[in-house]
N, C-alpha and C positions, 0 to 999 in steps of 0.2 A: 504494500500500500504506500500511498507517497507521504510523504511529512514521517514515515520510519511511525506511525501511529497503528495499531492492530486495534481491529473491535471485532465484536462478534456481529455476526449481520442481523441489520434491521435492530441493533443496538439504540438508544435514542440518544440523546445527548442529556448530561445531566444539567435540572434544573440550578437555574444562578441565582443567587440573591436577589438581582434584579430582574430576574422575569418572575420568582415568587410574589416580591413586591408588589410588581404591574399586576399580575394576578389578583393579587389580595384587595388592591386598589379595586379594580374591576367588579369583586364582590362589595365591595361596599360603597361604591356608585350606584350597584343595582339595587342595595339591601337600602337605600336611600332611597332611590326611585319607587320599590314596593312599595316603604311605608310612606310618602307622600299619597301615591294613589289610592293607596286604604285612608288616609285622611281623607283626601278630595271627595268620596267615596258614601262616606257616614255622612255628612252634614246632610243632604236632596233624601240620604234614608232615614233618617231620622226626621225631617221635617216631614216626610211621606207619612211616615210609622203614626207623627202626632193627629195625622186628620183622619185615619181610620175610623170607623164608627164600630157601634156596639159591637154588632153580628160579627164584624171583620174579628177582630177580637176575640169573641165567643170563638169563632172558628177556631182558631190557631190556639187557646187557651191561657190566653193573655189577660190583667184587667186592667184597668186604668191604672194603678197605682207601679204597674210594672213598668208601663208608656212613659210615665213621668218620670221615673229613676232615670231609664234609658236617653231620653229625650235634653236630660238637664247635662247630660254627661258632658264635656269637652269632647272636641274633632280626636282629640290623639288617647284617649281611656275607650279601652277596648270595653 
């Protein structure tokens, strides 16, 4: 092989610091981006959730006093 280097084939190259790094960056750009969209997400469901009426409720086995926990919550309290 040239450069006097032997690997085994279809070896990979090992990970460097700096593509760990970029890596890790990467996850936590997206892990950023998830939880913004789960923000953006709640507030139109929860305004949704508050104009439900009785029967919607009854359905799903909900009562008012659970709407209003939910409802009061901040964007980012799951």
């Amino acid at each position: 092989m040239k450069g006097g280097r032997s690997s085994p084939c279809g070896a990979r190259k090992p990970k460097t610091r700096a593509s760990m790094t970029n890596h890790h960056d990467w996850d936590l750009v997206k892990q950023v981006s998830d939880t913004l969209h789960t923000w953006r997400d709640r507030v139109p469901q929860r305004r949704d959730l508050a104009q439900w009426t009785d029967r919607d409720l009854h359905d799903v086995g909900l009562s008012w006093s659970d709407i209003a926990l939910e409802v009061r919550k901040p964007f980012w309290r799951a």
